[in-house]
C-alpha positions as CSV (number, residue, x, y, z in Angstrom):
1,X,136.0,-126.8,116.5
2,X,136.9,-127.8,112.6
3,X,139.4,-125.2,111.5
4,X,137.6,-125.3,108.1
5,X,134.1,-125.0,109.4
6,X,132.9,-121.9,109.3
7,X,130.8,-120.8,112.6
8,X,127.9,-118.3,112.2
9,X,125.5,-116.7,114.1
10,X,122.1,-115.6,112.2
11,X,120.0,-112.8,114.4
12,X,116.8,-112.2,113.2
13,X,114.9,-113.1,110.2
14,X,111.8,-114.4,112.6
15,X,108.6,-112.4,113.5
16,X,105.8,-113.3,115.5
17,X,101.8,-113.1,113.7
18,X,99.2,-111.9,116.1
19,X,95.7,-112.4,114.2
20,X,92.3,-111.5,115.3
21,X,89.7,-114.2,112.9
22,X,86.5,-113.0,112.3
23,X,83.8,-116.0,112.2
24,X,80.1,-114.0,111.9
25,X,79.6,-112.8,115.2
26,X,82.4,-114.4,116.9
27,X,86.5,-113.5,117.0
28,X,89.3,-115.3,118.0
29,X,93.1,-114.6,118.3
30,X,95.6,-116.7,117.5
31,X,99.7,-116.2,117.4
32,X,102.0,-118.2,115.2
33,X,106.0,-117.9,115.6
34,X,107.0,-117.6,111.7
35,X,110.9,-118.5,110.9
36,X,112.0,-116.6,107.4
37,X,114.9,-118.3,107.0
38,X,114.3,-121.6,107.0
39,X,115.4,-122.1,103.3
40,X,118.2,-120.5,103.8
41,X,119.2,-122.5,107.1
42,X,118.2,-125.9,105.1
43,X,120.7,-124.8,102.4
44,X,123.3,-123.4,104.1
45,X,123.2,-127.1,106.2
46,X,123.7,-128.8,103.1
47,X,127.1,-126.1,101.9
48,X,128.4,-127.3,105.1
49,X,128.0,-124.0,106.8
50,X,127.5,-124.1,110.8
51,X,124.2,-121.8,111.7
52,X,123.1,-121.2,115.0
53,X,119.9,-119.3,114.8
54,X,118.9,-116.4,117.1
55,X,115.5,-115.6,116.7
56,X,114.1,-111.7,116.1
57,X,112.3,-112.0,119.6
58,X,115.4,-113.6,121.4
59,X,118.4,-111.2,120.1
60,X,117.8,-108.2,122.5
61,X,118.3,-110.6,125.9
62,X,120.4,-113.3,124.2
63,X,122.9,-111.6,121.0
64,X,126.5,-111.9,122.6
65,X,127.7,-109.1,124.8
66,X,131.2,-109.5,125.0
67,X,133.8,-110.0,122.4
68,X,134.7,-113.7,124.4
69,X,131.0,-114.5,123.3
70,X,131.5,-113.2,119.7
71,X,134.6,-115.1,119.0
72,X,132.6,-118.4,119.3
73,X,131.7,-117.3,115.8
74,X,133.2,-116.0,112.3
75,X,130.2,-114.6,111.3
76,X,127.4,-112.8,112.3
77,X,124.4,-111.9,110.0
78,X,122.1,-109.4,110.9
79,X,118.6,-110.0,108.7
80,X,115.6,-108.2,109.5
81,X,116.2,-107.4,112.7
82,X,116.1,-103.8,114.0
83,X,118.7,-101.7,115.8
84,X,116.4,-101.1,119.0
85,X,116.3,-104.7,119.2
86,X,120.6,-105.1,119.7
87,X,120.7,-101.9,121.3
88,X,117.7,-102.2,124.3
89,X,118.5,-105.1,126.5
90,X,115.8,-106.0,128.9
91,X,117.9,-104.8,131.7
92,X,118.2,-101.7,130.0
93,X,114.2,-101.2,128.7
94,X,112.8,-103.0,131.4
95,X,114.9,-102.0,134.8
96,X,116.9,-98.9,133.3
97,X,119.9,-100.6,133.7
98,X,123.1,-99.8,131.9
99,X,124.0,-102.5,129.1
100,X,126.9,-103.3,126.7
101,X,126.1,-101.0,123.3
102,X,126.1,-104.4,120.8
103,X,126.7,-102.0,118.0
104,X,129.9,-100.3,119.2
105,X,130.5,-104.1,120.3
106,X,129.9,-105.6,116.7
107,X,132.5,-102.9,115.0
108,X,135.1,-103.5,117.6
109,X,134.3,-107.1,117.0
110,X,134.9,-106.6,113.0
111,X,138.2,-104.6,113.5
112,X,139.5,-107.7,115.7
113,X,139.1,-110.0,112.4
114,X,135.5,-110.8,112.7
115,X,132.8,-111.1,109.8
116,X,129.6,-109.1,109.5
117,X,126.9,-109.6,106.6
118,X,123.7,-107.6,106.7
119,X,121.0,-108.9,104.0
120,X,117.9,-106.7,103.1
121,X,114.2,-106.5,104.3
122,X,112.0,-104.5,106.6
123,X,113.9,-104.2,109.6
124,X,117.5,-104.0,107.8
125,X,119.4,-100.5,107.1
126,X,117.1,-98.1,107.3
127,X,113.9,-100.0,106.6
128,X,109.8,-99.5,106.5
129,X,109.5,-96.4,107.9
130,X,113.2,-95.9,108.6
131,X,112.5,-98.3,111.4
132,X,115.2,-100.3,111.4
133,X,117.7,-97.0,112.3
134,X,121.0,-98.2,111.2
135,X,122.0,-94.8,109.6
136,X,124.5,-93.0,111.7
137,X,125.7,-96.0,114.0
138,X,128.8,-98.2,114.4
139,X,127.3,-100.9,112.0
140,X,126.7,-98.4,109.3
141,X,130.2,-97.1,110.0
142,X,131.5,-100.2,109.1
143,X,129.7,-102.0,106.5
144,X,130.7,-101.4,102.4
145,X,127.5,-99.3,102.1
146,X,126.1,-96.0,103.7
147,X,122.4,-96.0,104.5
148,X,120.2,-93.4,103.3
149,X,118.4,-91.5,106.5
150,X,114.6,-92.5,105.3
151,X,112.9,-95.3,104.3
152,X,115.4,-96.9,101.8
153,X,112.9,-99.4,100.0
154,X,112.4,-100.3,96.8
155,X,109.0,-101.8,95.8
156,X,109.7,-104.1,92.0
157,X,106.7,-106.2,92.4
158,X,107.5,-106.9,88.3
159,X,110.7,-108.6,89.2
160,X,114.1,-107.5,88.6
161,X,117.4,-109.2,88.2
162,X,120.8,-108.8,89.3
163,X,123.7,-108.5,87.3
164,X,127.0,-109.7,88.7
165,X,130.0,-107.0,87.5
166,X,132.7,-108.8,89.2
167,X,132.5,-112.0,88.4
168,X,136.1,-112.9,89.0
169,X,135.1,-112.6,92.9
170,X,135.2,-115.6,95.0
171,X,132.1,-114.8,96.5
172,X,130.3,-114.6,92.8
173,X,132.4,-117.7,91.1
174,X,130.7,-120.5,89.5
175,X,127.5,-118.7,89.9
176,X,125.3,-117.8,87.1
177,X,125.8,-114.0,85.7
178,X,122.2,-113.1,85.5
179,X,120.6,-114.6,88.7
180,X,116.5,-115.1,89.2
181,X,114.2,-112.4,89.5
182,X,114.0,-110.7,93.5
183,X,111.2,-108.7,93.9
184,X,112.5,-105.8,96.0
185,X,115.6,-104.1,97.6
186,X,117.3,-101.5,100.0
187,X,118.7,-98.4,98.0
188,X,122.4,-97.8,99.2
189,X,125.0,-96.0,98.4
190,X,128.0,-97.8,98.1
191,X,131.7,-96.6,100.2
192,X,134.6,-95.8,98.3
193,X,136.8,-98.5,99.6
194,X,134.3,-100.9,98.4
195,X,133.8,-103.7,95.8
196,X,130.6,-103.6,94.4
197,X,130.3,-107.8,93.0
198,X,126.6,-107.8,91.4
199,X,123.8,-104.4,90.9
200,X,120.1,-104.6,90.7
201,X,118.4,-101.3,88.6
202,X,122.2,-99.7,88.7
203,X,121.9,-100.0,92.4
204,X,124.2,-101.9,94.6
205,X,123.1,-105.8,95.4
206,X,126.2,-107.1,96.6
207,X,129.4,-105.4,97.9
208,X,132.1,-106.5,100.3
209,X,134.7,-104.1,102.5
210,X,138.3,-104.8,104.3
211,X,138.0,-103.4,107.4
212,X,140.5,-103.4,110.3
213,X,141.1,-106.8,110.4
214,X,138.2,-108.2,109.4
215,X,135.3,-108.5,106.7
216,X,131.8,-107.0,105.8
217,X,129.4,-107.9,103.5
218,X,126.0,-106.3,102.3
219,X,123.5,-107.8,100.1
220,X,120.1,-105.7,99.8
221,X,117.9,-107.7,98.8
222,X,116.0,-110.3,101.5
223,X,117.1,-114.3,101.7
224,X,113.2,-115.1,102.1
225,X,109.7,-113.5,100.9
226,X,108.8,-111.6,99.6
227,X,111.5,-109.7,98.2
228,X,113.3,-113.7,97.4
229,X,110.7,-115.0,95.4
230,X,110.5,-118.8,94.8
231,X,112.8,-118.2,91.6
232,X,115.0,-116.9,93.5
233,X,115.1,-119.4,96.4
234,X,115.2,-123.0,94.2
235,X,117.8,-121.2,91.9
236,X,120.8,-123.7,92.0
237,X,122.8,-120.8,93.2
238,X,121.1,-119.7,96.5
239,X,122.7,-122.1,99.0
240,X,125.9,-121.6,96.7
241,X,126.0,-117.7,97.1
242,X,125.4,-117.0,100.4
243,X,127.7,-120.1,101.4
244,X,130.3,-118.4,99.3
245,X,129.7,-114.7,101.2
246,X,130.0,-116.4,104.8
247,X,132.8,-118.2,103.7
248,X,134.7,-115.3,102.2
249,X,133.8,-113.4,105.7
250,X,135.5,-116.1,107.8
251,X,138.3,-115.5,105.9
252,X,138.8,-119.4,104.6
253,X,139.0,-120.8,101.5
254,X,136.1,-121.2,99.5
């Protein structure tokens, strides 16, 4: 492996559409496997940035379950994927089998001198209908923000824009100080030990935490639609940014 390529494993940020047409008298169902982040893979390609993709309906048999497994990567990013989904195993759901805990195993991970980043959307922090469930676990433990214990969306169908308040960050440098418009976010609170780079409303967008010996990272908003609008997604600092943030987490030099 290239000691300055930076390794990362992206869980989630895939669903599955199950759609019942309706032609006159006749239905039909179809299925269709849809991949959210394929912008973001495309662009993080051409930053350089190594991305092996786990998709939403492969993480709860296939996300690492060791630390051996885990340190094949610097980074992992959790987007829109639920905790059930790391927590319940097949072995665990489906034969009542006991299984590693992946969240305990991410945080021990992180302490070691791993890097976690979790970006916003439906199935992130707490999410639609609180869904998602990361209040009161290991991951909420150790990211820069805490998680509010209900549904923690906001709706700004308007468009909004962030405003970068540390600009002399690595993660924010050579980036624009008023970025496009995103058109939704997770409220958060962010941690005292943590350094808030850019806001959205007043509310935190970006922010980054030491801990143990490692690296976390949370941005709120979502790297695809609909919150990332197509503003947001061809800005010239979309690739840039969240190349930056992966970067930073691996610890290397940006």
């Amino acid at each position: 492996m290239e000691t300055d390529m930076v390794k990362v494993l992206l869980a989630g940020e895939s669903w599955v559409s199950a759609t019942i047409d309706h032609k006159g008298f006749d239905p039909f169902s179809h299925t269709q496997v849809e991949i959210g982040c394929a912008r973001l893979l495309k662009a993080l390609a051409a930053e350089g940035i190594d991305v092996t993709h786990l998709r939403s309906h492969d993480v709860a048999e296939q996300f690492p379950q060791t630390i051996e497994a885990l340190d094949e990567f610097d980074v992992v990013l959790l987007s829109d994927v639920g905790s059930n989904t790391l927590l319940l195993h097949p072995d665990t759901f489906t034969r009542g089998r006991p299984t590693p805990n992946r969240l305990k195993l991410l945080r021990e991970w992180v302490n070691r001198g791993g890097g976690l980043m979790m970006a916003g959307g439906y199935l992130s922090f707490q999410g639609f209908e609180g869904k998602a469930n990361y209040h009161r676990t290991p991951i909420e433990e150790i990211l820069p923000v805490s998680i509010d214990p209900f549904d923690d969306r906001v709706e700004t169908p308007e468009g909004v824009n962030a405003q970068v308040i540390s600009p002399e960050h690595e993660i924010v440098a050579g980036l624009d100080a008023e970025w496009p418009i995103l058109l939704g976010y997770q409220h958060t609170t962010p941690k005292s030990d943590a350094q808030v780079l850019a806001t959205v409303e007043d509310n935190v967008l970006l922010a980054t935490r030491e801990v143990g010996d490692g690296r976390t990272l949370a941005f709120t908003s979502d790297i695809s639609p609909h919150w990332a609008p197509e503003e947001f997604m061809s800005w010239n600092g979309y690739g840039k940014l969240f190349a930056q943030a992966l970067t930073w987490l691996a610890g290397k030099p940006i």
